[in-house]
BALUMLUM-155498 format. One record per residue: x, y, z of N, C-alpha, C in turn. Coordinates in steps of 0.02 Angstrom, whole numbers, padded with zeros to 5 digits, always signed. Layout:
REM residues N
XYZXYZXYZ;...
This chain:
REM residues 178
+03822+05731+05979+03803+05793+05948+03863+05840+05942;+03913+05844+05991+03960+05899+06007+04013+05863+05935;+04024+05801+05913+04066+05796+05871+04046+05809+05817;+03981+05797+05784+03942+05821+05714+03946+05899+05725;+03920+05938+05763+03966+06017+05770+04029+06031+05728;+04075+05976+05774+04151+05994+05756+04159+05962+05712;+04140+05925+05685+04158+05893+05642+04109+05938+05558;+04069+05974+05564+04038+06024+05526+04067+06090+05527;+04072+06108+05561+04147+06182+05567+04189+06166+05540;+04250+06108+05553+04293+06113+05553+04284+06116+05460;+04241+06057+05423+04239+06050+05368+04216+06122+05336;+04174+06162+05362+04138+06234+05337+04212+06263+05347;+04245+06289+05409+04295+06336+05392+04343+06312+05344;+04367+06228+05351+04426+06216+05333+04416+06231+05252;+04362+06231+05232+04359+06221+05149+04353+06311+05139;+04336+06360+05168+04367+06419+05158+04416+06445+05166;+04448+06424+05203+04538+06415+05236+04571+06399+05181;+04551+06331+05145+04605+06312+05084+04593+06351+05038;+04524+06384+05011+04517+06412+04955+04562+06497+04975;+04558+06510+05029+04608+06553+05037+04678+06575+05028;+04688+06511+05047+04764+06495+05065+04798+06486+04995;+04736+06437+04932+04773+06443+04878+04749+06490+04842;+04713+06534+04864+04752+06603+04807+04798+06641+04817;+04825+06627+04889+04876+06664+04927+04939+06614+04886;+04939+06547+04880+05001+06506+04865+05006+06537+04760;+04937+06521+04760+04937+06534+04669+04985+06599+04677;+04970+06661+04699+04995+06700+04686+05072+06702+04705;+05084+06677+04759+05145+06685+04768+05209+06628+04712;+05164+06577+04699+05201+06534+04652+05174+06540+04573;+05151+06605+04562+05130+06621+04480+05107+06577+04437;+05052+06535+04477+05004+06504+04445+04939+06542+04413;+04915+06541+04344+04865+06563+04306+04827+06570+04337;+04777+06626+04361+04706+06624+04379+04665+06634+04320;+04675+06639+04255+04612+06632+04199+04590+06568+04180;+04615+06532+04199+04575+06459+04174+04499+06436+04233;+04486+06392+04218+04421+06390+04249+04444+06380+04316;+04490+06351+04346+04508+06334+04431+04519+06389+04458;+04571+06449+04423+04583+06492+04465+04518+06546+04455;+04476+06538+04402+04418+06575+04436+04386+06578+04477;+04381+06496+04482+04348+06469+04533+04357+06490+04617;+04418+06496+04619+04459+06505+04677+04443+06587+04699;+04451+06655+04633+04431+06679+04630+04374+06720+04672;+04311+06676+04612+04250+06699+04636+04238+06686+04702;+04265+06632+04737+04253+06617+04803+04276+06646+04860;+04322+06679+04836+04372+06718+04897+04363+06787+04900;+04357+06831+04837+04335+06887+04797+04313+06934+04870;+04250+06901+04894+04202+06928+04929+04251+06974+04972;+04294+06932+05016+04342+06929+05070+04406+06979+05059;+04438+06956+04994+04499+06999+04982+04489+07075+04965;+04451+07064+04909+04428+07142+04878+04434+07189+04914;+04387+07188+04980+04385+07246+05020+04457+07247+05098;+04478+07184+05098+04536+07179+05105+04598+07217+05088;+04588+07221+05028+04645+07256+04976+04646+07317+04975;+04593+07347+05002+04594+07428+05016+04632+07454+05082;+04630+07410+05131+04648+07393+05189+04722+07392+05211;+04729+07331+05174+04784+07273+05189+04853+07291+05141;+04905+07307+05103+04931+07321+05056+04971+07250+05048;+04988+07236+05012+05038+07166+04980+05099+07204+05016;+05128+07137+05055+05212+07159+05072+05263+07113+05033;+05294+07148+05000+05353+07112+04947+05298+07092+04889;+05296+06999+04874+05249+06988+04841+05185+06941+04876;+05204+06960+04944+05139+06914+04962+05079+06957+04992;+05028+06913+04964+04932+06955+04978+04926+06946+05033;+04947+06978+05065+04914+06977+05143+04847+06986+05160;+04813+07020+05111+04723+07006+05105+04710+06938+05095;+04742+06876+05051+04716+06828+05042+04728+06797+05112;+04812+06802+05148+04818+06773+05198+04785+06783+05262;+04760+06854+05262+04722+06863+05338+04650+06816+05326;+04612+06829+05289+04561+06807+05301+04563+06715+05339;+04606+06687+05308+04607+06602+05299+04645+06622+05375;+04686+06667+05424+04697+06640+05485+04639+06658+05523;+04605+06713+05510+04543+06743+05524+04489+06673+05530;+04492+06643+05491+04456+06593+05497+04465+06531+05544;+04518+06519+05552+04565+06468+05598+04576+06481+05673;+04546+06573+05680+04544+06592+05734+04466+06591+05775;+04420+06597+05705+04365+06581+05701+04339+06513+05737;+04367+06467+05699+04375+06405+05704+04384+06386+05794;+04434+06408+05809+04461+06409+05867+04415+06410+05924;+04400+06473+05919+04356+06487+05957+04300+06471+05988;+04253+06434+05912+04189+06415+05912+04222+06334+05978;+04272+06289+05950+04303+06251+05953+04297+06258+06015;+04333+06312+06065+04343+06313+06146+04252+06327+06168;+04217+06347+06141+04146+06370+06167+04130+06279+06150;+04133+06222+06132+04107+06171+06152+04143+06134+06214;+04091+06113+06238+04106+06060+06308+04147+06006+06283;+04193+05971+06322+04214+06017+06377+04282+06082+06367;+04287+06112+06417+04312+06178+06397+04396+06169+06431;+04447+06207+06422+04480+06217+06441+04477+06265+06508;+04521+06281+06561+04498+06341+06576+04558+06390+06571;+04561+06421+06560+04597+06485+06562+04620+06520+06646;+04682+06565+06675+04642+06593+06717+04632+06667+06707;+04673+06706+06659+04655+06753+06630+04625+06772+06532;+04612+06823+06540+04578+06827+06437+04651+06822+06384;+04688+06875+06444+04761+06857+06392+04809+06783+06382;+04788+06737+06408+04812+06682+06406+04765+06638+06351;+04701+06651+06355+04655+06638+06333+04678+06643+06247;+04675+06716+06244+04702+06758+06179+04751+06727+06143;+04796+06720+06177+04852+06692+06165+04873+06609+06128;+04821+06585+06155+04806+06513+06141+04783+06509+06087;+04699+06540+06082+04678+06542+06031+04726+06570+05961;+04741+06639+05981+04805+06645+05919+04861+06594+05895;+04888+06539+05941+04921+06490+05946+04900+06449+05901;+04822+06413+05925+04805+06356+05884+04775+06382+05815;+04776+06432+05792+04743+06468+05739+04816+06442+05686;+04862+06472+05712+04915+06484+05679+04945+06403+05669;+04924+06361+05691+04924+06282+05697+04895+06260+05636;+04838+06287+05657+04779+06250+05601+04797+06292+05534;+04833+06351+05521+04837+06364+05490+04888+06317+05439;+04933+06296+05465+04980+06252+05447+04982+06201+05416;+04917+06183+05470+04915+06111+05455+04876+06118+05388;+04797+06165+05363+04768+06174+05324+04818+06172+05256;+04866+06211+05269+04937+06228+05227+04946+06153+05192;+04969+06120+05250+04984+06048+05220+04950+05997+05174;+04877+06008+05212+04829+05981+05194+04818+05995+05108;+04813+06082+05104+04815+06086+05035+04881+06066+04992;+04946+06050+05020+04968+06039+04970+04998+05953+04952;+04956+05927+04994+04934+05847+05000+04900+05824+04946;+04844+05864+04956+04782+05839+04895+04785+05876+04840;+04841+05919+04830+04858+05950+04763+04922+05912+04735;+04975+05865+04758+05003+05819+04764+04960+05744+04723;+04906+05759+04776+04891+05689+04760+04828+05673+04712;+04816+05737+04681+04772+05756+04633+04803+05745+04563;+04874+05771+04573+04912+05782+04523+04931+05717+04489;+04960+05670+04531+04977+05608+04520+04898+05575+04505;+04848+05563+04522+04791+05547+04482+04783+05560+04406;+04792+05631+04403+04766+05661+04344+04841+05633+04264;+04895+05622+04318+04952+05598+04261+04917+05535+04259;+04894+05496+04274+04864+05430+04257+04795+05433+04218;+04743+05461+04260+04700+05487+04211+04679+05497+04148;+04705+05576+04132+04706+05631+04116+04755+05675+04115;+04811+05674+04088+04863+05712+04094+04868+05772+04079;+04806+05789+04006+04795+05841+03981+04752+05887+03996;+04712+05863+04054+04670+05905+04090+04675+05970+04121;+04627+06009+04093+04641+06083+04118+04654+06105+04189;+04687+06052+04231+04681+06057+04306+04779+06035+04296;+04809+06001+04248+04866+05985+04242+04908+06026+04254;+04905+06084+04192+04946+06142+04210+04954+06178+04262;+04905+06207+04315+04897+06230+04369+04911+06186+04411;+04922+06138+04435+04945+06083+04483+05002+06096+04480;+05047+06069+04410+05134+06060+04395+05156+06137+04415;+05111+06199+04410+05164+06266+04430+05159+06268+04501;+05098+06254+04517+05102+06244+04605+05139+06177+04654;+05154+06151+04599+05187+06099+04644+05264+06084+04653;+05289+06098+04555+05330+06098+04565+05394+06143+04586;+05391+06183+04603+05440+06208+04653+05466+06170+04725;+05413+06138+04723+05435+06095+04791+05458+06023+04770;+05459+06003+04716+05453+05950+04686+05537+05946+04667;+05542+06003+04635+05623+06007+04600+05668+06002+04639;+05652+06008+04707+05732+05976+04752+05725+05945+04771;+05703+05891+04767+05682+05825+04786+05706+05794+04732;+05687+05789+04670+05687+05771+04608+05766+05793+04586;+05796+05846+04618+05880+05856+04613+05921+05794+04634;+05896+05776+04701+05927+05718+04744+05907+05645+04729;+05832+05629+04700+05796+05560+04686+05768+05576+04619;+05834+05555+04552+05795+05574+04500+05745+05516+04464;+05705+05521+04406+05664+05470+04416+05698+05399+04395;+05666+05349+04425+05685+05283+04406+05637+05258+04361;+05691+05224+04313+05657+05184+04264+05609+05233+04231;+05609+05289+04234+05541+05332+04207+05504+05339+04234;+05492+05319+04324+05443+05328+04366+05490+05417+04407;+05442+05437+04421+05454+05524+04467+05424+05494+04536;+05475+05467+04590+05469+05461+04655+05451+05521+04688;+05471+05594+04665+05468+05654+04688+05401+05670+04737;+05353+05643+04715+05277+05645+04753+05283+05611+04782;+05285+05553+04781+05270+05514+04837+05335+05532+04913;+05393+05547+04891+05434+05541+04950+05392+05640+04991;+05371+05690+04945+05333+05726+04971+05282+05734+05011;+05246+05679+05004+05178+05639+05032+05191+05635+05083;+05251+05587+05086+05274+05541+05163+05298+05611+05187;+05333+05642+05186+05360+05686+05222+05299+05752+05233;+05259+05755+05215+05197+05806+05230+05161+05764+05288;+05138+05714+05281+05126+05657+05327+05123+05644+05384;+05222+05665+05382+05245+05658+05446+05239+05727+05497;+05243+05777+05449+05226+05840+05492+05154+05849+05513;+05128+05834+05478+05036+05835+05502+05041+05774+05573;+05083+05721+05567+05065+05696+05632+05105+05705+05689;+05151+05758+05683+05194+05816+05722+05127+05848+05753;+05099+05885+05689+05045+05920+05742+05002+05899+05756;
C-alpha cells in the first residue's frame, strides 16, 4: 500500500512540477506560448503564478513565480514522503527542515532533467514521425540551445544529428548521480 501512495504522489506532484518548470524554461529560453502547447502549459499553471506575480517580482529574466511553486511542490512532495513508514528520525525540526529543503531542491533537479529527457526524446520521435507538427517548433527553441554545443564538437554524420542522443546519455548519467 505505502508504495501505490508513493508511487501516486510522486506521479500527482511530479506532473505539476514539470508543467511548472516548463513555463519557467519556455520563458527563460523564448519559446512561443500562443500555440496550443504553450497554452496548455499556461492554463495549467495560471492558477499558481498569477497571484504569485503580485508577490514574487521576476529577477533579471527569470519567473520566479513559475519557479517557486514547482520547488513548493518538491517540498510538498518531501514531506508527505518522510510522513510514510518507515521514517527517518531527525533529532531536532531544524535538521529536519533542512533535509527536507535539501531533497526538494534534488527532486527539483532531477524533475529538471526529467523534463528535458522527454522533450529530447519527443523531439527525435516527432523528426521521424511528424516533423511538421505543431509540437516541432516549440521543442527545437527549447532544446536547442543545449543542443548547439554539442553539435559544435559532434557535427552530424552522414546527415544523422548525434547531438540528442549523446544528450540523452549524458542526462542519464546525472539522474543516476542522483
Amino acid at each position: 500500500m505505502t508504495r501505490a501512495a508513493l508511487f501516486l504522489l510522486e506521479a500527482v506532484f511530479g506532473f505539476f512540477t514539470i508543467l511548472f518548470l516548463l513555463r519557467f524554461f519556455m520563458q527563460i529560453l523564448r519559446v512561443s506560448f500562443l500555440g496550443p502547447f504553450g497554452q496548455f502549459v499556461v492554463k495549467l499553471t495560471h492558477w499558481a503564478v498569477r497571484p504569485l506575480r503580485r508577490i514574487i517580482p521576476s529577477w533579471r529574466s527569470l519567473d520566479l513565480a513559475s519557479l517557486l511553486p514547482a520547488y513548493l511542490l518538491q517540498l510538498a512532495l518531501a514531506f508527505l514522503i518522510y510522513l510514510l513508514p518507515p521514517r527517518l528520525m531527525f533529532t531536532d525540526d531544524a535538521h529536519l527542515a533542512l533535509f527536507m529543503a535539501w531533497l526538494a531542491l534534488l527532486g527539483l533537479f532531477r524533475q529538471t532533467l526529467h523534463l528535458f529527457f522527454f522533450a529530447l526524446l519527443l523531439q527525435a520521435l516527432l523528426s521521424w514521425i511528424n516533423p511538421h507538427s505543431p509540437l516541432a517548433g516549440p521543442l527545437h527553441q527549447f532544446t536547442r540551445p543545449f543542443l548547439d554545443p554539442i553539435r559544435r564538437v559532434l557535427p552530424p554524420i552522414a546527415g544523422i544529428d548525434l547531438s540528442p542522443l549523446v544528450l540523452i546519455v549524458l542526462i542519464q548519467a546525472l539522474l543516476m548521480l542522483l
